[in-house]
C-alpha positions as CSV (number, residue, x, y, z in Angstrom):
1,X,-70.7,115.4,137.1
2,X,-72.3,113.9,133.9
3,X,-75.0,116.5,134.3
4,X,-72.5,119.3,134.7
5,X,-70.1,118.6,131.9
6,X,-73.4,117.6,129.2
7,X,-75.0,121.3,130.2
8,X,-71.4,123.0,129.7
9,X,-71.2,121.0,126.2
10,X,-74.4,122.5,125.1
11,X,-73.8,125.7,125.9
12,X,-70.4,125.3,124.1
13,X,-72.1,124.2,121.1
14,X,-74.5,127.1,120.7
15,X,-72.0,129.8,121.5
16,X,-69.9,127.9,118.7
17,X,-72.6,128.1,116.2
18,X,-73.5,131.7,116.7
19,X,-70.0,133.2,116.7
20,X,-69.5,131.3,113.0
21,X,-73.0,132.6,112.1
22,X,-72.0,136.4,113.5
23,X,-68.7,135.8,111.5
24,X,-69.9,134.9,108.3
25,X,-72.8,137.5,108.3
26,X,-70.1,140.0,109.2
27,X,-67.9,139.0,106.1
28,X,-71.0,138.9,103.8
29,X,-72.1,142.0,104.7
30,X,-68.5,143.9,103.8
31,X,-68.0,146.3,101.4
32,X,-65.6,144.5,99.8
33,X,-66.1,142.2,96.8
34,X,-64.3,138.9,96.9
35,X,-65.3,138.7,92.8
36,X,-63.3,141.6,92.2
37,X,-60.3,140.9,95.1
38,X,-59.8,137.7,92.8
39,X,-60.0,138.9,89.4
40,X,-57.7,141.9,90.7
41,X,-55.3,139.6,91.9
42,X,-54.9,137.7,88.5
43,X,-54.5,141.0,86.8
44,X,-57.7,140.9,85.1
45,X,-59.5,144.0,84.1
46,X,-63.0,144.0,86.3
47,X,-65.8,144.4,84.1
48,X,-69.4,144.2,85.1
49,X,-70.1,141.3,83.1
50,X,-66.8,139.4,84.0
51,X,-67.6,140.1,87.8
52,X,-71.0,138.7,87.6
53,X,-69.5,135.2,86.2
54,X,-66.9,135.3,88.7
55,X,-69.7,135.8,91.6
56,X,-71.8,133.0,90.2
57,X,-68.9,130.6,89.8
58,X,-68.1,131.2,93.4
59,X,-71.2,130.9,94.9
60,X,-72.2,134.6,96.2
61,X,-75.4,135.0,93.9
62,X,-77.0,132.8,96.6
63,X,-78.6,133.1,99.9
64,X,-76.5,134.0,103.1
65,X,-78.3,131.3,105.1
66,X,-77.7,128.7,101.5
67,X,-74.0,129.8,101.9
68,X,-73.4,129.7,105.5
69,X,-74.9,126.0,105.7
70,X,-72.4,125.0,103.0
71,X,-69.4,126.7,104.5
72,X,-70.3,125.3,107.6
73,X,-70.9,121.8,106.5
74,X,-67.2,122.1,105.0
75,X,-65.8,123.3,107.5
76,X,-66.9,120.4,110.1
77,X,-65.4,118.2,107.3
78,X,-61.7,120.3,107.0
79,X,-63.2,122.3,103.9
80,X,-62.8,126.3,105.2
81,X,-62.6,127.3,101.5
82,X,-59.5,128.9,99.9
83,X,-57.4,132.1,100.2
84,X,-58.2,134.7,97.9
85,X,-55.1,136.2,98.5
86,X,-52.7,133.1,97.4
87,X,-55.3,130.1,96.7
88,X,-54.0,127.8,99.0
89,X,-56.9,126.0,101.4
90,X,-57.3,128.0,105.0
91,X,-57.4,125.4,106.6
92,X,-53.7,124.6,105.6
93,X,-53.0,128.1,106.0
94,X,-54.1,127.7,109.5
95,X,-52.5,124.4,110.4
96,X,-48.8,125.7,109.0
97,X,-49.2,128.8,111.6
98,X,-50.3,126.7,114.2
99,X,-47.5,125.5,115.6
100,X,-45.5,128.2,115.6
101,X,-48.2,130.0,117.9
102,X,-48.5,126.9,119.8
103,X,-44.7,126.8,120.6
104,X,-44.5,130.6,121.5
105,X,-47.9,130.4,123.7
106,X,-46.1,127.1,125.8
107,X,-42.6,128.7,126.1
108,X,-44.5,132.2,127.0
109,X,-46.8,130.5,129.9
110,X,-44.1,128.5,131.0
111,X,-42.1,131.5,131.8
112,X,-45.1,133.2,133.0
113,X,-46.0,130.7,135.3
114,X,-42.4,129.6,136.8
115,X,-41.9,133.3,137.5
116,X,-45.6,134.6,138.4
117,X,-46.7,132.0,141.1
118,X,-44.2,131.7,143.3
119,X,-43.3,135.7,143.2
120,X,-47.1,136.4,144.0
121,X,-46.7,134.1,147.0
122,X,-43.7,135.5,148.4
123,X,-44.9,139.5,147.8
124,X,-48.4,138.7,149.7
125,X,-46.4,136.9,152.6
126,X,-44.4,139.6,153.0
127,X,-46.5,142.3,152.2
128,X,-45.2,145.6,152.5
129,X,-41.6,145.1,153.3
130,X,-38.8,146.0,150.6
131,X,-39.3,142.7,148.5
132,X,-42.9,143.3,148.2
133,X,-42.8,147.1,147.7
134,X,-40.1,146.7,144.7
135,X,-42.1,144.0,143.1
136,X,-45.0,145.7,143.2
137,X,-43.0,148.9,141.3
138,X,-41.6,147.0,138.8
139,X,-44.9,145.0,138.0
140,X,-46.3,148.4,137.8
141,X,-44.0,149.9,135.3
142,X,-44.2,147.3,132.8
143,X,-47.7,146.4,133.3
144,X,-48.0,150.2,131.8
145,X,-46.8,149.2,129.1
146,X,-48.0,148.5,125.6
147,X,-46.7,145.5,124.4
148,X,-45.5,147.4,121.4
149,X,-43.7,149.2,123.5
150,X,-41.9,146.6,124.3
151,X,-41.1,144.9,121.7
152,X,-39.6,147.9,120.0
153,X,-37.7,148.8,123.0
154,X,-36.0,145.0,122.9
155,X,-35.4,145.2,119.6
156,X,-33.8,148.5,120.0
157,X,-31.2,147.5,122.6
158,X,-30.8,143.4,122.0
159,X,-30.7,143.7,118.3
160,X,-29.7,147.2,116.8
161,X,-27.3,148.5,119.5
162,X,-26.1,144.9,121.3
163,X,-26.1,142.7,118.8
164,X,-27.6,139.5,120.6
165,X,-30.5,138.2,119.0
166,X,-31.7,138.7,115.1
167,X,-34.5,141.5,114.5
168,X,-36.6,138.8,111.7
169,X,-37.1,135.8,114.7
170,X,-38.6,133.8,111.9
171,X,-35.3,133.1,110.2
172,X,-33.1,132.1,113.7
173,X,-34.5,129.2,114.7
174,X,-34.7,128.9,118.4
175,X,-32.5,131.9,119.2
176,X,-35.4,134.2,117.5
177,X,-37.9,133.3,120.4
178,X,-36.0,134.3,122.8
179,X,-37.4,138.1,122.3
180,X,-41.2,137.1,121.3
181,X,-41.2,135.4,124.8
182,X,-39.1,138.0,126.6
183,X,-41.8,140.3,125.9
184,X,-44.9,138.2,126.5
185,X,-43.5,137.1,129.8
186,X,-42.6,140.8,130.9
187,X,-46.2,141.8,130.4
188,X,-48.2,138.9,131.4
189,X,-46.1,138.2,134.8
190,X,-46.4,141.8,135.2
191,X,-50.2,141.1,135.7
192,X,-49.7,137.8,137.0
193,X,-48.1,138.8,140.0
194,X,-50.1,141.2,141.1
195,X,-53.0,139.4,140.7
196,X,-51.5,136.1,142.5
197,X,-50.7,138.7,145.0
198,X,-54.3,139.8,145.8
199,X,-55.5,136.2,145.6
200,X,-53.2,134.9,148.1
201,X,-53.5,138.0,150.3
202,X,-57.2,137.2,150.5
203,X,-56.4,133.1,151.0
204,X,-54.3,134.4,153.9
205,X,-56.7,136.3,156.3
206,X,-59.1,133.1,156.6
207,X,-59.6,131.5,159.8
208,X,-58.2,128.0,159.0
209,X,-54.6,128.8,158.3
210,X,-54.3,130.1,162.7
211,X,-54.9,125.7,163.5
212,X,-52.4,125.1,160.7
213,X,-50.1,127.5,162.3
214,X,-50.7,126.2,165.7
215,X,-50.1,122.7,164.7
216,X,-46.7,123.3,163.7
217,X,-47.2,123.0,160.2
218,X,-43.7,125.2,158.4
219,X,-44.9,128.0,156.8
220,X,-43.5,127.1,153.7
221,X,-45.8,124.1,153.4
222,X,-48.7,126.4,154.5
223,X,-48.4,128.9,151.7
224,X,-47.5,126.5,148.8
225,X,-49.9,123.2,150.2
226,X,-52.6,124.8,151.5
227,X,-52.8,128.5,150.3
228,X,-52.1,127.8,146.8
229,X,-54.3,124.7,146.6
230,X,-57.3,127.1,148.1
231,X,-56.3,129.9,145.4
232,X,-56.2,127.4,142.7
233,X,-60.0,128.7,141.2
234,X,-59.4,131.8,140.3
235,X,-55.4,131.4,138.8
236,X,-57.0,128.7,136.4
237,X,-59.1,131.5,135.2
238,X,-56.7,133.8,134.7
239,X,-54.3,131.3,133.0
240,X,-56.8,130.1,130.8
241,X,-57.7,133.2,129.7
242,X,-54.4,133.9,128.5
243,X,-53.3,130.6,127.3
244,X,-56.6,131.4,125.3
245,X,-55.2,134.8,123.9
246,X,-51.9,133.5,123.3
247,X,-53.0,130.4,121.2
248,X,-55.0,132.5,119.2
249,X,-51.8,134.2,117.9
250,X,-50.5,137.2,119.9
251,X,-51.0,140.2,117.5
252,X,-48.8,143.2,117.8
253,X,-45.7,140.7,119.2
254,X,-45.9,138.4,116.0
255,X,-46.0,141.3,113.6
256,X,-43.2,143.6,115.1
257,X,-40.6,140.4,115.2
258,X,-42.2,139.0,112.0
259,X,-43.0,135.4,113.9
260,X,-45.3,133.5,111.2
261,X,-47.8,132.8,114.0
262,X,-51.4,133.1,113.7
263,X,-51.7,136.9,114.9
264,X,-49.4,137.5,111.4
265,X,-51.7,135.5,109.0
266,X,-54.4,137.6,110.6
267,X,-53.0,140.6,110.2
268,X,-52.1,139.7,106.3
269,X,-55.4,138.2,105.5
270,X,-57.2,141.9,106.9
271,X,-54.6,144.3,104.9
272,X,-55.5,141.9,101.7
273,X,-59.3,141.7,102.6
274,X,-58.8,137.8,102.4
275,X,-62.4,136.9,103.8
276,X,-61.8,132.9,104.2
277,X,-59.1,133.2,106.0
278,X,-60.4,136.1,108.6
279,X,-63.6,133.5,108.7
280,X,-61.1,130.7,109.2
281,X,-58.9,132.5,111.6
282,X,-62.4,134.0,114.2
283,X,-63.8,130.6,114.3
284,X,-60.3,129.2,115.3
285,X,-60.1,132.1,117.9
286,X,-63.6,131.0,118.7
287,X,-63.1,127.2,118.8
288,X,-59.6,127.7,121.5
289,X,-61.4,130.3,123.9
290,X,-65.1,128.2,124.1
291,X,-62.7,124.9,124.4
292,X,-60.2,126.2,127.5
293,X,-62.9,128.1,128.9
294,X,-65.2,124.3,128.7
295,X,-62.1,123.1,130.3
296,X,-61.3,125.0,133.0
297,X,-65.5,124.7,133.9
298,X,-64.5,121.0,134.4
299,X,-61.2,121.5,136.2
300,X,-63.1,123.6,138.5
301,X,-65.2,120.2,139.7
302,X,-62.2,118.4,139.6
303,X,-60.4,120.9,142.5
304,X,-63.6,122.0,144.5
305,X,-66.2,119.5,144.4
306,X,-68.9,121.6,145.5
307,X,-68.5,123.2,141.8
308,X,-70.2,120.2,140.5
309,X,-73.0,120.1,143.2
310,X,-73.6,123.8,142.5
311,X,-72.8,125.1,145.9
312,X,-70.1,127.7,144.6
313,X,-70.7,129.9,141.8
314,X,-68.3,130.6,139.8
315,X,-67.6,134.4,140.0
């Protein structure tokens, strides 16, 4: 196991290094200038002379590989630089959208998983009757579409023509998730089930489950004891993928109900070409997928032990 989680470490730690290399490279290389983003921003009239102070007295005269190593020695001590756009330090930029992400990622996956899991069951165990034929439409339908699609379309009725729930979530407290969630749930559990669906269906035509049958064993403890536990692997996956996505601030869904997650200061940072804070924000959406993905690696030996003696390979 030590072997296992020290090889998973160090591959963590070099995919970690090049993604903030490839991210900073990327920035550097933009057309943009950050010298003349900030002078433009105090209302300052660019000149050539003016914008080659302003690059020296923020650093981008020198090397990339000089200014990479100093970003990135900051940044492992809390120092991601400042905003151009407002001044304030990324990394507080980051850590006041943070939880607002991280509180509509656990409601979302919450719902998701409540709703997806045992649905999925059900639909494989009766496969192809009414239950599992309707399901299957309906997952179908909204798995089709966008999530801005979505969101409009509950804006539209819950907001504008019903009444229910404020159209700015950011300003209504608790009551303003309720449509950020709605739609994340609708799409992922759209997938979820389907996918729980095929997974179990699979689970069900092994061999093993006819001796638990024939020793009496309800079929309700067979499908959620034995048939879950089995189909464990790949549902981690899947929801670690998307616990991934979602931490990393959920786009479209924050922008369209204006929730001040991390998708929103992304979006803000690229329509002001604020380089720190896309820099801050990619190595962020870098750090949670390398660290769920690192975790679900170890959960993996934790529910199949033959994982950690490398007998199954993860697919």
């Amino acid at each position: 196991m030590k072997k296992f989680i020290l090889k998973k470490l160090g591959l963590f730690i070099f995919v970690f290094l090049g993604i903030t290399f490839l991210s900073f490279g990327l920035t550097y290389l933009a057309p943009s200038d950050p010298a003349e983003i900030q002078l433009n921003k105090t209302g300052v009239v660019p000149t050539e002379e003016l914008l080659e102070r302003t690059r020296e007295e923020m650093g981008l005269n020198r090397p990339l590989l000089v200014r990479y190593g100093e970003w990135l020695f900051g940044m492992f001590q809390g120092d991601m630089g400042d905003s151009l756009r407002n001044g304030k330090p990324v990394a507080e930029e980051l850590a006041k959208a943070l939880p607002k992400t991280l509180l509509l990622a656990a409601v979302s996956m919450a719902v998701v998983i409540t709703l997806s899991i045992p649905v999925g069951i059900l639909c494989a165990r009766l496969k192809n009757r009414a239950f599992d034929l309707a399901v299957r439409f309906v997952t179908y339908l909204f798995a089709s579409l966008p999530s801005f699609f979505l969101s409009l379309a509950a804006l539209y009725f819950f907001s504008v023509q019903l009444g229910w729930l404020p159209v700015i979530a950011s300003r209504s407290g608790a009551k303003g998730l309720i449509m950020p969630v709605l739609v994340l749930a609708l799409s992922l559990s759209s997938w979820y089930i389907r996918q729980v669906r095929a997974i179990v269906l699979e689970e069900l035509s092994k061999g093993y489950l006819v001796g638990s049958r024939a020793r009496g064993i309800p079929e309700w403890r067979i499908l959620f004891f034995h048939v879950l536990k089995n189909s464990m692997l790949p549902i981690m996956t899947l929801l670690g993928l998307s616990l991934a996505s979602m931490l990393g601030g959920t786009t479209i869904v924050e922008n369209i109900f204006s929730w001040p997650g991390l998708g929103k200061l992304a979006m803000d940072a690229i329509s002001a070409r604020d380089y720190p804070v896309i820099q801050g924000y990619v190595v962020w959406l870098a750090l949670i997928f390398l660290l769920v993905n690192f975790l679900v690696d170890l959960s993996y030996g934790l529910l199949d032990p033959r994982v950690r003696k490398g007998q199954v390979e993860r697919k």
